[in-house]
C-alpha positions in Angstrom: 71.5 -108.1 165.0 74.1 -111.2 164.5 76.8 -109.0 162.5 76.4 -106.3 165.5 76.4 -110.0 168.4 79.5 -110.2 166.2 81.5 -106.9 166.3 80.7 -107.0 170.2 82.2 -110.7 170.7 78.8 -112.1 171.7 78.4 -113.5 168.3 79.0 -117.0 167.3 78.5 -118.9 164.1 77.8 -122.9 163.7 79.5 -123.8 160.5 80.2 -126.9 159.3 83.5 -128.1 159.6 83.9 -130.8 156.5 81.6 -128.3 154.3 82.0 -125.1 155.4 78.4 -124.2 155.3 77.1 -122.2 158.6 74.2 -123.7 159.8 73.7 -121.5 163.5 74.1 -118.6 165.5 74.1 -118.0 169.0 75.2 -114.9 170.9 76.8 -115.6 174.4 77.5 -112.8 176.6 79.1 -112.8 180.7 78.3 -108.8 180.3 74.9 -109.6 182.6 71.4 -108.8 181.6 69.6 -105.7 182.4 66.4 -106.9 181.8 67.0 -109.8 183.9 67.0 -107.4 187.2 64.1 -107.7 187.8 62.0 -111.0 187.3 58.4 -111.4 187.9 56.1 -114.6 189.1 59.1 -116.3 190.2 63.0 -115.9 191.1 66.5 -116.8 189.7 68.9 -119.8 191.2 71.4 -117.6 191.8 72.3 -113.7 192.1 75.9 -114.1 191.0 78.0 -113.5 187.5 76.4 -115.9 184.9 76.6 -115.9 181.1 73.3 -115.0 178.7 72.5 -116.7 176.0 70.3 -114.8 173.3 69.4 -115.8 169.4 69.9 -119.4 169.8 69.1 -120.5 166.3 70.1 -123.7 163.8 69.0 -124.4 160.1 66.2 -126.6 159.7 69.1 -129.1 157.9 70.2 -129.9 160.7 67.8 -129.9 162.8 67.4 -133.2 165.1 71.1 -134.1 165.8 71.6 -132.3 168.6 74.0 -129.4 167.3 71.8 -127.1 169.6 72.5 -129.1 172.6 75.9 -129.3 171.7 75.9 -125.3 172.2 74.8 -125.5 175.5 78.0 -128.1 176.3 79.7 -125.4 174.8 79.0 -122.9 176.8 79.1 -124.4 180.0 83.1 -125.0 178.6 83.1 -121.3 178.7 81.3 -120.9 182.0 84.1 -123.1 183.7 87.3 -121.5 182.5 85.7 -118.4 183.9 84.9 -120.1 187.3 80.6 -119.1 186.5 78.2 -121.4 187.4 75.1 -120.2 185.5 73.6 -120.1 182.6 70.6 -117.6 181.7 68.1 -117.7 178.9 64.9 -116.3 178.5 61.8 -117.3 175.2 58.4 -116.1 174.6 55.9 -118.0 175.4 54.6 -119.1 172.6 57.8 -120.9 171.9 57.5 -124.1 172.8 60.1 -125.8 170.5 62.7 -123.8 172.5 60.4 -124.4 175.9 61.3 -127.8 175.5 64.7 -127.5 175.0 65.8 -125.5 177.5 64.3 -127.9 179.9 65.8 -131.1 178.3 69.1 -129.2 178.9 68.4 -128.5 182.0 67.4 -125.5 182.7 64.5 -124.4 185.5 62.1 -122.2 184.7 62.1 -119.3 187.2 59.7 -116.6 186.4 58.9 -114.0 184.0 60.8 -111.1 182.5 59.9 -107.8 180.8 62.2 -107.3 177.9 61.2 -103.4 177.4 59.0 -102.9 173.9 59.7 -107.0 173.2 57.1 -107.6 176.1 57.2 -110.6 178.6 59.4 -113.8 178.2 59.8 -116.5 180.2 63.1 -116.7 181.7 64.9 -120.0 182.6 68.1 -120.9 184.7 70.8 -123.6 184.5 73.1 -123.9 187.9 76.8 -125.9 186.6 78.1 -128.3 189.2 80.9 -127.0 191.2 
């Protein structure tokens, strides 16, 4: 799934820079969400363009110094040289680790989503400023 993220340009690697090792992915995509049509228990922020963020992942070496975090800077980069002013994501619900982190980055949780066969995930929004 990350080599195919890849050869669509959704696909990004975390590699260290001073060792060269890669220690994340994360796939980022303004292509929209189908799944994210239609949301249950709840509503989105926003209706407009926003980018998706899938497969949000880091090695447990370097875990705890914020190279996730530093993702979702990132991408909000992206989302203003494109003039977009959301972000997306969506986790299962068992997943608290990422629960948490989505909220300490500021996202809002805003309902429920059925991702086909993958079942229900709980979908969370972040508005930019201006």
């Amino acid at each position: 799934m990350i080599k195919e993220d890849i050869a669509n340009e959704y696909g990004y690697v975390l590699e260290l820079e001073c060792e060269g090792k890669i220690v994340g992915t994360v796939a980022l995509s303004f292509d929209g969400e189908p799944w994210y049509d239609d949301i249950c228990n709840g509503k989105w922020i926003t209706n407009g363009d926003f980018l998706v963020i899938h497969r949000l992942a880091v090695s447990s070496d370097v875990r705890g110094t914020n190279l996730a975090s530093e993702v979702i800077k990132q991408a909000e980069k992206l989302c203003a040289s494109r003039g977009v002013s959301s972000i997306k994501i969506d986790t299962h619900e068992d997943n608290i680790v990422m629960q948490k982190f989505v909220k300490k980055n500021g996202f809002e949780y805003c309902g429920v989503v059925i991702l086909g066969n993958e079942g229900e995930r709980l979908a969370f929004e972040k508005l930019l400023c201006c």
